[in-house]
CHARMM internal coordinates of N, CA and C (Angstrom, degrees):
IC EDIT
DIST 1 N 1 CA 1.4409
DIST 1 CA 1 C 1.5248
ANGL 1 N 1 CA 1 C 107.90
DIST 1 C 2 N 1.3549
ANGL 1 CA 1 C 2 N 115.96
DIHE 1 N 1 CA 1 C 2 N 136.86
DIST 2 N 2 CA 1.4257
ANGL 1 C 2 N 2 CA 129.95
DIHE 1 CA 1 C 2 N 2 CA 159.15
DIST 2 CA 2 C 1.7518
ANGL 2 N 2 CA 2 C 135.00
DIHE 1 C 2 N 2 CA 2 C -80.41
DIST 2 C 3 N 0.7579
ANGL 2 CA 2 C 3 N 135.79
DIHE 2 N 2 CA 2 C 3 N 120.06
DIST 3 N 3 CA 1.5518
ANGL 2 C 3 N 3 CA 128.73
DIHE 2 CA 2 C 3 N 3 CA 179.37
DIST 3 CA 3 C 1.3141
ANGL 3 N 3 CA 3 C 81.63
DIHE 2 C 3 N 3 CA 3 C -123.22
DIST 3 C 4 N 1.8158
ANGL 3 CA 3 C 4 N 104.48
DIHE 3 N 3 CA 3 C 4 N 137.97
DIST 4 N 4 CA 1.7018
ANGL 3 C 4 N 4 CA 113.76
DIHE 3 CA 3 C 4 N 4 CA 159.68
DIST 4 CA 4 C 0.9754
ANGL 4 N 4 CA 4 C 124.38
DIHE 3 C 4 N 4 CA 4 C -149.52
DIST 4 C 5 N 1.4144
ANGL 4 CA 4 C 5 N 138.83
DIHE 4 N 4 CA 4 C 5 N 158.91
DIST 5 N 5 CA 1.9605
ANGL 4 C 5 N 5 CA 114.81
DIHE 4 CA 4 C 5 N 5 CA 153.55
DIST 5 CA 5 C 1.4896
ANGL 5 N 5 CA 5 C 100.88
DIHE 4 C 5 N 5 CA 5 C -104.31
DIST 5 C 6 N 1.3211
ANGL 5 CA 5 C 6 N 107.39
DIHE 5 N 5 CA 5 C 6 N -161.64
DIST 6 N 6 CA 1.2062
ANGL 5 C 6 N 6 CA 141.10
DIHE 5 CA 5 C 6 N 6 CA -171.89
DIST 6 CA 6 C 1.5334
ANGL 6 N 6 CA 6 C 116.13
DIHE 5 C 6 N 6 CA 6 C -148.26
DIST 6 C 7 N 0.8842
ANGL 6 CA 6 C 7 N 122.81
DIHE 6 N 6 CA 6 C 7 N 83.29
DIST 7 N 7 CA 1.7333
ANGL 6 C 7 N 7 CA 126.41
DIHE 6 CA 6 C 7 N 7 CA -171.69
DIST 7 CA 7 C 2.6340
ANGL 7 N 7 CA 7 C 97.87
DIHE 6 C 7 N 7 CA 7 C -85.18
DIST 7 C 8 N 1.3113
ANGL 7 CA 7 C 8 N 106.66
DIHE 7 N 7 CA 7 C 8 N 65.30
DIST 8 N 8 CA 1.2050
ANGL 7 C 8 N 8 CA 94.27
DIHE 7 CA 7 C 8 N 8 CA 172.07
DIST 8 CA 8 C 1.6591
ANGL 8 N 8 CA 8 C 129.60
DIHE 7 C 8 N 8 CA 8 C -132.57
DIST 8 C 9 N 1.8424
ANGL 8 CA 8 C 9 N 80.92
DIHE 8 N 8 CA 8 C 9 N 56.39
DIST 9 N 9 CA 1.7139
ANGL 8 C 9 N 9 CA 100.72
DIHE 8 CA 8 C 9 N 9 CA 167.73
DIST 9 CA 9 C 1.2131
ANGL 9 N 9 CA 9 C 88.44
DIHE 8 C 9 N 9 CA 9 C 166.41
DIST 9 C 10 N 1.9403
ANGL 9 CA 9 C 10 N 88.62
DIHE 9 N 9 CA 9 C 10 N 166.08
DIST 10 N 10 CA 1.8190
ANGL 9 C 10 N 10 CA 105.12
DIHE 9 CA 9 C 10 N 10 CA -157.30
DIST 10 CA 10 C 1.4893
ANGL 10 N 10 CA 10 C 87.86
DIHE 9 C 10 N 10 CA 10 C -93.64
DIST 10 C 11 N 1.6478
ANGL 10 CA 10 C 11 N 103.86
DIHE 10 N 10 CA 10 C 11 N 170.91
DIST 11 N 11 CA 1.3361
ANGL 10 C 11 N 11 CA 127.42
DIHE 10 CA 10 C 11 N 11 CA -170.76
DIST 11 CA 11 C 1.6421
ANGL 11 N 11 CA 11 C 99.68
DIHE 10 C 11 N 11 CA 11 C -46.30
DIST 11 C 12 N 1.5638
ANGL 11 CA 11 C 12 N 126.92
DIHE 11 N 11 CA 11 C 12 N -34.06
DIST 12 N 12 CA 1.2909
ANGL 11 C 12 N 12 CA 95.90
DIHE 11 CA 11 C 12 N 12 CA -142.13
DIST 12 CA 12 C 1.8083
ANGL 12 N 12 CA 12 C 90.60
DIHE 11 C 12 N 12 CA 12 C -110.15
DIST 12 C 13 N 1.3368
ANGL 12 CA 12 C 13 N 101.84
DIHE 12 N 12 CA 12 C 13 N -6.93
DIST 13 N 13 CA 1.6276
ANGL 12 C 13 N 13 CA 111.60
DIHE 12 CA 12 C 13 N 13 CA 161.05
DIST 13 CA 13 C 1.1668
ANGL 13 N 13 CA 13 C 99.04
DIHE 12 C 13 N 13 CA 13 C -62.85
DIST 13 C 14 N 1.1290
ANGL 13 CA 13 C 14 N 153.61
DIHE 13 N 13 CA 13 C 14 N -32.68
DIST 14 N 14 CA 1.9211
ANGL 13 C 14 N 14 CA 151.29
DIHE 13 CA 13 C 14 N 14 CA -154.77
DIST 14 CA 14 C 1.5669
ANGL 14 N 14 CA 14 C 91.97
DIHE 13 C 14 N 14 CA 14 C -98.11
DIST 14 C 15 N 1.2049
ANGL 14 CA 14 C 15 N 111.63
DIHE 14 N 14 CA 14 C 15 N -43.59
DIST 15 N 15 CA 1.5224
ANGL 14 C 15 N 15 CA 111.90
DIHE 14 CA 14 C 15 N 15 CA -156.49
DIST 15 CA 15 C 2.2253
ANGL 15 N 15 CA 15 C 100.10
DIHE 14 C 15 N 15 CA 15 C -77.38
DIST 15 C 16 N 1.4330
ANGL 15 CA 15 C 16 N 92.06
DIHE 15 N 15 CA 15 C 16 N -17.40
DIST 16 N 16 CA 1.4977
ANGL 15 C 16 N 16 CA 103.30
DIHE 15 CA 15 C 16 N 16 CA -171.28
DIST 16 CA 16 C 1.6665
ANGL 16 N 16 CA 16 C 107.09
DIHE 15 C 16 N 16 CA 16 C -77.06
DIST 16 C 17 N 1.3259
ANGL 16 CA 16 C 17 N 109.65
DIHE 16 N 16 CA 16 C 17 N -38.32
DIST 17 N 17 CA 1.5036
ANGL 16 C 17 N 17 CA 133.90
DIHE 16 CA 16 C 17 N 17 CA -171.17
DIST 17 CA 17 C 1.3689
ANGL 17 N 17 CA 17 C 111.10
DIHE 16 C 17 N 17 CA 17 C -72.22
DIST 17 C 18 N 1.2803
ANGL 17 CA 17 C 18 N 125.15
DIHE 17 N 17 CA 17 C 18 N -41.03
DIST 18 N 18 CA 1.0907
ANGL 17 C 18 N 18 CA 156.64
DIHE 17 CA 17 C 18 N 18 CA 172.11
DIST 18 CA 18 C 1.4560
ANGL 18 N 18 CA 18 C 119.43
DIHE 17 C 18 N 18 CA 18 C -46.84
DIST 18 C 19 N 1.8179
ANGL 18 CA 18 C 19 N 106.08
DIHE 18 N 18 CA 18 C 19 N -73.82
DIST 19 N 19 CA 1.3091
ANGL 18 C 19 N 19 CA 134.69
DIHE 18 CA 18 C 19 N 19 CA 165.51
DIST 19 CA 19 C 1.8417
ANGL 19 N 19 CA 19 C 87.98
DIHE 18 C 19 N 19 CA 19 C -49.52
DIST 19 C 20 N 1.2767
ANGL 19 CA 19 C 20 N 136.68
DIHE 19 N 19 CA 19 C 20 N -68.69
DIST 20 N 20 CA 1.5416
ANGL 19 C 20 N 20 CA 116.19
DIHE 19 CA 19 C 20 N 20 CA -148.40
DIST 20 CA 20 C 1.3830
ANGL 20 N 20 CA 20 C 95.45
DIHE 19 C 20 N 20 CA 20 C -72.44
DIST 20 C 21 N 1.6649
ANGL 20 CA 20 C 21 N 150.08
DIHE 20 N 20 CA 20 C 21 N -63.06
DIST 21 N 21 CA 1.1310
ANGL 20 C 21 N 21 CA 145.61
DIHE 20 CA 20 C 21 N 21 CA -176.63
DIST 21 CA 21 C 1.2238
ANGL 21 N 21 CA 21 C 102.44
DIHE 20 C 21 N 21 CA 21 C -39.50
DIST 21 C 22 N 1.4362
ANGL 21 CA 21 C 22 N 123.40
DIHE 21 N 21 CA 21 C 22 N -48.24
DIST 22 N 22 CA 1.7286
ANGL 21 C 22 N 22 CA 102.75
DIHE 21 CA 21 C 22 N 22 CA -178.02
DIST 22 CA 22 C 1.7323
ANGL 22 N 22 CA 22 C 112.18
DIHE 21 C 22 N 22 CA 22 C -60.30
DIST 22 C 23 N 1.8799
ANGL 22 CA 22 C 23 N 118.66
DIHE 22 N 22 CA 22 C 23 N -44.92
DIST 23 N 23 CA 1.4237
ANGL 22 C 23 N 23 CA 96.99
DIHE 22 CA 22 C 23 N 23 CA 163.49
DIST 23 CA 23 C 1.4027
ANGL 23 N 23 CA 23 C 142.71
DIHE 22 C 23 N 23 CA 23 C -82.90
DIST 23 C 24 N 1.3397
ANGL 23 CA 23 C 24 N 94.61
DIHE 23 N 23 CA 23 C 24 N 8.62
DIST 24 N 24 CA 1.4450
ANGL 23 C 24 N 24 CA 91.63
DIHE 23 CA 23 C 24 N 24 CA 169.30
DIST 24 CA 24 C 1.5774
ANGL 24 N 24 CA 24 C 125.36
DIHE 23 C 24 N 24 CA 24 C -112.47
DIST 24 C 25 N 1.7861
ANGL 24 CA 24 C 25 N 114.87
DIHE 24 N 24 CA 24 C 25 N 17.77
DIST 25 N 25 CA 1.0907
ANGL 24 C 25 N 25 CA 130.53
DIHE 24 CA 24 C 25 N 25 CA 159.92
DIST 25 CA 25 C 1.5508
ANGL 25 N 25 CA 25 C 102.58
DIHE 24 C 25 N 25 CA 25 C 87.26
DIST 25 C 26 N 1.1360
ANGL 25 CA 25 C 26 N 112.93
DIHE 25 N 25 CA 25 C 26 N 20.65
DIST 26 N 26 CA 1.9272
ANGL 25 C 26 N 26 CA 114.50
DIHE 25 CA 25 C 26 N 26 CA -170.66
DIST 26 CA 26 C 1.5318
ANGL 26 N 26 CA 26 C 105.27
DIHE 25 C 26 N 26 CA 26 C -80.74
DIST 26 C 27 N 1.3070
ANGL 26 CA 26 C 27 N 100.04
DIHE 26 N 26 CA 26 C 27 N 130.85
DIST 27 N 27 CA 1.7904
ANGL 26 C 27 N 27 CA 106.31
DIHE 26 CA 26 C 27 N 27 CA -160.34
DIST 27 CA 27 C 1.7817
ANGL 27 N 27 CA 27 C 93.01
DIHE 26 C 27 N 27 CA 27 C -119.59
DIST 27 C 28 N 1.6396
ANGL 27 CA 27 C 28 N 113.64
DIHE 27 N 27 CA 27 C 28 N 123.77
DIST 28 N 28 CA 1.6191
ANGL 27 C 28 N 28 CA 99.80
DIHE 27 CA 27 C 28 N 28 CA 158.37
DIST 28 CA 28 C 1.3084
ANGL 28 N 28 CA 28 C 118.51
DIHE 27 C 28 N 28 CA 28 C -42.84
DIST 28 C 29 N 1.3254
ANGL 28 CA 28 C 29 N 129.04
DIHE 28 N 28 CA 28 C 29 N 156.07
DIST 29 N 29 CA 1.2899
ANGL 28 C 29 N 29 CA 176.95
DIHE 28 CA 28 C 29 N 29 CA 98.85
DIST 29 CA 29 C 2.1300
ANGL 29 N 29 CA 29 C 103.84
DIHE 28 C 29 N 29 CA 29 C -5.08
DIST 29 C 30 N 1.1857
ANGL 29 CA 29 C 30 N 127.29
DIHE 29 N 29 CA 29 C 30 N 43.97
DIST 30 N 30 CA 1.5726
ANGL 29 C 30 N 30 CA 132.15
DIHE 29 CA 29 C 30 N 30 CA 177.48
DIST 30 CA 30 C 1.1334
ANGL 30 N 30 CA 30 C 118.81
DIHE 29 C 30 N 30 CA 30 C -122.37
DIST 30 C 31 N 1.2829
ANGL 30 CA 30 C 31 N 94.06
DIHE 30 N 30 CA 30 C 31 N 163.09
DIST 31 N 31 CA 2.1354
ANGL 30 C 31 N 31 CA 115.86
DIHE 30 CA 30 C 31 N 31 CA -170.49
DIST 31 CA 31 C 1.9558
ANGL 31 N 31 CA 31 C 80.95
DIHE 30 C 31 N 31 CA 31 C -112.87
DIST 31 C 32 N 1.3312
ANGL 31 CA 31 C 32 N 101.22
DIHE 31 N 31 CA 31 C 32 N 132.63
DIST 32 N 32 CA 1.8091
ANGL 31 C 32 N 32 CA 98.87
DIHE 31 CA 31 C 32 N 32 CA 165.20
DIST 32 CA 32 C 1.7726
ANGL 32 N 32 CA 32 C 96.92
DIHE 31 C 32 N 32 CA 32 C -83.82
DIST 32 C 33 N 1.3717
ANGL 32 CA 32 C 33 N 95.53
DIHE 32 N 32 CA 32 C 33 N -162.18
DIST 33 N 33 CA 1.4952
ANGL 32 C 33 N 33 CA 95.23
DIHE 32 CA 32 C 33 N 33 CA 172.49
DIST 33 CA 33 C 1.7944
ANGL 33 N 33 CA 33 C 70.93
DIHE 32 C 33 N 33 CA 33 C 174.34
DIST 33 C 34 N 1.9364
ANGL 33 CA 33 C 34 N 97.70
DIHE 33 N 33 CA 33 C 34 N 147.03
DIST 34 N 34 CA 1.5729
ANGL 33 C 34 N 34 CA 83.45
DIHE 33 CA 33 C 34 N 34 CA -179.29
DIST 34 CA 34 C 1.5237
ANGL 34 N 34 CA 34 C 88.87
DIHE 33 C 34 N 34 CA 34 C -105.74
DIST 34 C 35 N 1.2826
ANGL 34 CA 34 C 35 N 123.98
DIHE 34 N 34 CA 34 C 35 N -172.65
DIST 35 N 35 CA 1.4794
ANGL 34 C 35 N 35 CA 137.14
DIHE 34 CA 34 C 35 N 35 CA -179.47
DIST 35 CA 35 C 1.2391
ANGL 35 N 35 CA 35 C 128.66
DIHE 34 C 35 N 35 CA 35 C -44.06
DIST 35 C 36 N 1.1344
ANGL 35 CA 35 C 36 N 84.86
DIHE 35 N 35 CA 35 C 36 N -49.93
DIST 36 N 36 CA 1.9370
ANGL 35 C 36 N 36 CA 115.34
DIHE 35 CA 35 C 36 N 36 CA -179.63
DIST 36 CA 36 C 1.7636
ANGL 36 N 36 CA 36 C 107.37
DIHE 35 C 36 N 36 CA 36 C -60.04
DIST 36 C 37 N 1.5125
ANGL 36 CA 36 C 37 N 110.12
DIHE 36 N 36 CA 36 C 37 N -31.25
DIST 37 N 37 CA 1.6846
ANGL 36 C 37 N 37 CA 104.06
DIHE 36 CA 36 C 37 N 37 CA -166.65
DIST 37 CA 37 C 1.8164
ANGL 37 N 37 CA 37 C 84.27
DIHE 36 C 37 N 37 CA 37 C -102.85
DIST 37 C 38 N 1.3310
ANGL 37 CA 37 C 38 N 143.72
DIHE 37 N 37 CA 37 C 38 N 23.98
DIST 38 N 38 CA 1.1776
ANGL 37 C 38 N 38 CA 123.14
DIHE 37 CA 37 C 38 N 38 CA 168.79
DIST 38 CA 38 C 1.3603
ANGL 38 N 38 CA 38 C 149.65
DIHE 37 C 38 N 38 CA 38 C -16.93
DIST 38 C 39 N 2.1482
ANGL 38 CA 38 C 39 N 88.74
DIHE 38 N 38 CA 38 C 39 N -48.85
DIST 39 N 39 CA 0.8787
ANGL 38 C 39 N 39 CA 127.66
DIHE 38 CA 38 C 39 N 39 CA -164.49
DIST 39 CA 39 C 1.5686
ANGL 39 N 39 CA 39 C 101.75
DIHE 38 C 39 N 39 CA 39 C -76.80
DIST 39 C 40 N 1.2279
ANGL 39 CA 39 C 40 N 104.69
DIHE 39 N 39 CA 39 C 40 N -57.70
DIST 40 N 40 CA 1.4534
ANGL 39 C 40 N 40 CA 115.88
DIHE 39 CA 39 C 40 N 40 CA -179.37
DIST 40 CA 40 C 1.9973
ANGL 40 N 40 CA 40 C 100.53
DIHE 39 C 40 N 40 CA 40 C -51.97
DIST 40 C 41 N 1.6221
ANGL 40 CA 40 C 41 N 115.30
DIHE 40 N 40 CA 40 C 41 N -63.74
DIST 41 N 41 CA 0.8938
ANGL 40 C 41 N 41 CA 111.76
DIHE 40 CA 40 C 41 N 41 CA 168.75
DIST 41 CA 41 C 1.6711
ANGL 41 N 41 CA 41 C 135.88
DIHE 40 C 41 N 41 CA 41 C -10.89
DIST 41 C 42 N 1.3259
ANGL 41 CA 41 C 42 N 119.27
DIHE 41 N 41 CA 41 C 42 N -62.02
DIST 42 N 42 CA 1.6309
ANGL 41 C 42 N 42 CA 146.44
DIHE 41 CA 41 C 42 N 42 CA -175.03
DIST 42 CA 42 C 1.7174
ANGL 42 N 42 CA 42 C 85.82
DIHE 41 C 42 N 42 CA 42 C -64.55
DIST 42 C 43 N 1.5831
ANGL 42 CA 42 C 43 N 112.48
DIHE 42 N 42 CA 42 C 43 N -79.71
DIST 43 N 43 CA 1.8388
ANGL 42 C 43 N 43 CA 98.28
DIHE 42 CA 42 C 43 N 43 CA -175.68
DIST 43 CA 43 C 1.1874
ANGL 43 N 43 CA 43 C 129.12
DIHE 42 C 43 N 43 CA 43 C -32.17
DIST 43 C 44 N 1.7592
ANGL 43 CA 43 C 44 N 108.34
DIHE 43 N 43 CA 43 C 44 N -63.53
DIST 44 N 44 CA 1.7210
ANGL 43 C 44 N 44 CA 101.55
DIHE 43 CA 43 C 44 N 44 CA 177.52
DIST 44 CA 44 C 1.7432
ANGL 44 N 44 CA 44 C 107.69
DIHE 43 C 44 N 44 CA 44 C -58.17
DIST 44 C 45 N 0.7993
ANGL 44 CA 44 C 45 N 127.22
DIHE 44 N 44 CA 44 C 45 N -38.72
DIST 45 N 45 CA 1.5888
ANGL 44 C 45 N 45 CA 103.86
DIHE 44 CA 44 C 45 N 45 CA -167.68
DIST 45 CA 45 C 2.0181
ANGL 45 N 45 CA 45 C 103.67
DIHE 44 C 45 N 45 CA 45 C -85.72
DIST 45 C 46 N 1.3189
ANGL 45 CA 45 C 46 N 123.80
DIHE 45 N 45 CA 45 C 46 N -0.08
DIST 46 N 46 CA 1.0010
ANGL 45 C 46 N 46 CA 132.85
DIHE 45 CA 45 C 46 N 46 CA 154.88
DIST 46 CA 46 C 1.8291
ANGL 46 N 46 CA 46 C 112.24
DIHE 45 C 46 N 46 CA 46 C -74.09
DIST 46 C 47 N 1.3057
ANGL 46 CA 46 C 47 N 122.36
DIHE 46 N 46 CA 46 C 47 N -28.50
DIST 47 N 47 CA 1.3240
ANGL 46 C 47 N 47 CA 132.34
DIHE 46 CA 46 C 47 N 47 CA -165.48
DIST 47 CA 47 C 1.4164
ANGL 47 N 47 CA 47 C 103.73
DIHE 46 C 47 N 47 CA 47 C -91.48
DIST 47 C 48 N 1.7845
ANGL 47 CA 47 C 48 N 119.30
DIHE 47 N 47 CA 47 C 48 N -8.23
DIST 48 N 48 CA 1.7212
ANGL 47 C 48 N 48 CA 133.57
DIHE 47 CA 47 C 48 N 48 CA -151.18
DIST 48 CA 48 C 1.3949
ANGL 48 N 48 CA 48 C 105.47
DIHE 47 C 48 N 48 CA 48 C 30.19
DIST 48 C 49 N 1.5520
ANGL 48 CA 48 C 49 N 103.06
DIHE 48 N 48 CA 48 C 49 N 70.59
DIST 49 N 49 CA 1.5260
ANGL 48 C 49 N 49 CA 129.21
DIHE 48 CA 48 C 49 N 49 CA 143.73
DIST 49 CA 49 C 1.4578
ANGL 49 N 49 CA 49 C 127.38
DIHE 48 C 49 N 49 CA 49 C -94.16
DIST 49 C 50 N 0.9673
ANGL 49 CA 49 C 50 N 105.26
DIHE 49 N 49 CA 49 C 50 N -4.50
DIST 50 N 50 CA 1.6670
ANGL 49 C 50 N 50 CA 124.71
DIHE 49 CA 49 C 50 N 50 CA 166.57
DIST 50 CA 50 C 1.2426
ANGL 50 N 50 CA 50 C 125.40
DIHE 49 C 50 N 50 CA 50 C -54.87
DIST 50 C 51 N 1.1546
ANGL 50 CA 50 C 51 N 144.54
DIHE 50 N 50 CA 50 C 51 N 70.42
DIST 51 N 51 CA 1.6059
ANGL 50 C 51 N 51 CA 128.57
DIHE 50 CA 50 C 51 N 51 CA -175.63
DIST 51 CA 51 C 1.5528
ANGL 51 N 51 CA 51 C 105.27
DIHE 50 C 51 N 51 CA 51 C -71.59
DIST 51 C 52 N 1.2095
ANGL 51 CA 51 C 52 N 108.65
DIHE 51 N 51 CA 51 C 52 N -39.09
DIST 52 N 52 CA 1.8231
ANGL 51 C 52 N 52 CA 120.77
DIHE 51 CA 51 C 52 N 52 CA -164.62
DIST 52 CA 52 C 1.9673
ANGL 52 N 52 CA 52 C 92.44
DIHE 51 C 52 N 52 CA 52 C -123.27
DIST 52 C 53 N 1.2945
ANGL 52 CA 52 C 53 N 93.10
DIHE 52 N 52 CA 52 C 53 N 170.67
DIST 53 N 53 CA 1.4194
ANGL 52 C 53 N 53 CA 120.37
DIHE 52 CA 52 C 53 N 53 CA 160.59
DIST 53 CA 53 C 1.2447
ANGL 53 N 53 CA 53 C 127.15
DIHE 52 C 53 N 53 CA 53 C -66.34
DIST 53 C 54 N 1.7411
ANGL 53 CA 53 C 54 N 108.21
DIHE 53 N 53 CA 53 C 54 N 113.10
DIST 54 N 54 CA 1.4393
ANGL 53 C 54 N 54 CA 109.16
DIHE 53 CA 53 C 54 N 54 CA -162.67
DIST 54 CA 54 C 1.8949
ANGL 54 N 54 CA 54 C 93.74
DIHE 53 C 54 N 54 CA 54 C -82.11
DIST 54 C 55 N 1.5266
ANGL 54 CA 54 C 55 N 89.70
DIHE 54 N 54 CA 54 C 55 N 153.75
DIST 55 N 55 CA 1.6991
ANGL 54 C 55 N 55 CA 116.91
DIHE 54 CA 54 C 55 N 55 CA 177.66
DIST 55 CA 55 C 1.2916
ANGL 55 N 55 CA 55 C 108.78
DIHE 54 C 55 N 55 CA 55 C -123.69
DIST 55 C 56 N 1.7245
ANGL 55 CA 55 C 56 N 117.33
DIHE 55 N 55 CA 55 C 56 N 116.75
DIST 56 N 56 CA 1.5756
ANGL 55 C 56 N 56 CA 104.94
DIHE 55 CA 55 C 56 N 56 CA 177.05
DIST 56 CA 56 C 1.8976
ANGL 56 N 56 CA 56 C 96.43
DIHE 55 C 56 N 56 CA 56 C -103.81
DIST 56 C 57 N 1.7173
ANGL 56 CA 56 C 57 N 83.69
DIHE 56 N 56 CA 56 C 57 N 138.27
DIST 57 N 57 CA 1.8933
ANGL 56 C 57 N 57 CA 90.83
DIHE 56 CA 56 C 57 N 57 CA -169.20
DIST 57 CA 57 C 1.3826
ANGL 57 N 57 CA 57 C 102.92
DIHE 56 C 57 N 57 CA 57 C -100.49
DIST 57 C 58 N 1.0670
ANGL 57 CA 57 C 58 N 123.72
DIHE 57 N 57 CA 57 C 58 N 133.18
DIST 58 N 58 CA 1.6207
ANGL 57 C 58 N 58 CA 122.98
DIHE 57 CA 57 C 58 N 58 CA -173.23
DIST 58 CA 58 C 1.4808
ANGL 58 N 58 CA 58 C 99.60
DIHE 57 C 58 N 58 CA 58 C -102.20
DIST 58 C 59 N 1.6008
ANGL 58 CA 58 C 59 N 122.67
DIHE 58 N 58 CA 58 C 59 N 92.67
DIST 59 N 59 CA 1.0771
ANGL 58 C 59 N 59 CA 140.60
DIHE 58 CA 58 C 59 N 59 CA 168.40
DIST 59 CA 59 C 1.2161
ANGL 59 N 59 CA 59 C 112.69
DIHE 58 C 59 N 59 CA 59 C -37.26
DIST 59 C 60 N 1.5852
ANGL 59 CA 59 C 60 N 126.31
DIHE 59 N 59 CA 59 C 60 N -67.10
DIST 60 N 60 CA 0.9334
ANGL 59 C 60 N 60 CA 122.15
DIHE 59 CA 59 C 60 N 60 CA -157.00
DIST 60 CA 60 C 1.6138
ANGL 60 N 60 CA 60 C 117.61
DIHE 59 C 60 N 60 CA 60 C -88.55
DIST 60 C 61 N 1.5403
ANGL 60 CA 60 C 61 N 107.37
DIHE 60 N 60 CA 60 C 61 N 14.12
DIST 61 N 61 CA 1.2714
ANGL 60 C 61 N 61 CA 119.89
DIHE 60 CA 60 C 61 N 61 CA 172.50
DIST 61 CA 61 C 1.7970
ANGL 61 N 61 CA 61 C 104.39
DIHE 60 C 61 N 61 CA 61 C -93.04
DIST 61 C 62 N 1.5057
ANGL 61 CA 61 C 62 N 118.78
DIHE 61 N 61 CA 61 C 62 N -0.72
DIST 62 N 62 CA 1.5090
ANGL 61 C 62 N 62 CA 112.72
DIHE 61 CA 61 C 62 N 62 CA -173.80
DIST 62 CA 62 C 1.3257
ANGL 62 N 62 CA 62 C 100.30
DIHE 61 C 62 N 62 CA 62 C 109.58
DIST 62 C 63 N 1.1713
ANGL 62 CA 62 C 63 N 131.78
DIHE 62 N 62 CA 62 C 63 N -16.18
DIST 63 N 63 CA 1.5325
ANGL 62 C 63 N 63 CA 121.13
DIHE 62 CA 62 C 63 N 63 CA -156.05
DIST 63 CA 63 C 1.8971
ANGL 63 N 63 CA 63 C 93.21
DIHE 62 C 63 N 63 CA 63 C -86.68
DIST 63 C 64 N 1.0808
ANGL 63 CA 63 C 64 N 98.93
DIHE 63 N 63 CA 63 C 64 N 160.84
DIST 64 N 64 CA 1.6345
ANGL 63 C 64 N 64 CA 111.77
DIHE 63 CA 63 C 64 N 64 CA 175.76
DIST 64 CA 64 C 1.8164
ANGL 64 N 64 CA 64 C 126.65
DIHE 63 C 64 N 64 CA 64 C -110.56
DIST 64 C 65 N 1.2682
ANGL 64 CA 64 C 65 N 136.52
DIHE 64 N 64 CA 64 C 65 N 101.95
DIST 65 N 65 CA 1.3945
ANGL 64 C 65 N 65 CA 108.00
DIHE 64 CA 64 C 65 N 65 CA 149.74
DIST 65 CA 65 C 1.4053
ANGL 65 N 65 CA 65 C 118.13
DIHE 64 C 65 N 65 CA 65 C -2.86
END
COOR INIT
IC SEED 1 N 1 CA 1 C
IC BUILD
């Protein structure tokens, strides 16, 4: 597995990009996955079941599918 960033623009370039996707309604491209299926999570995108960028949602922190 990979974890990375990408540092390629300054804060207020991000903050600009940001502001227009929020008015122009631009939604990521993700699969959720809640906490609990992690496990499962890591295989399929090990299996290239991945179409999009997996998101693990921490339910029991409030967050939602």
């Amino acid at each position: 597995m990979h974890l990375g960033a990408s540092f390629i623009a300054s804060p207020s370039d991000l903050a600009e990009m940001l502001q227009f996707a929020g008015d122009k309604g631009i939604k990521p491209w993700i699969q959720k996955y809640p906490m609990d299926k992690v496990n499962q999570a890591v295989v399929d995108m090990h299996a290239g079941k991945a179409r999009y960028r997996y998101v693990l949602v921490n339910e029991q922190n409030g967050a939602k599918l």
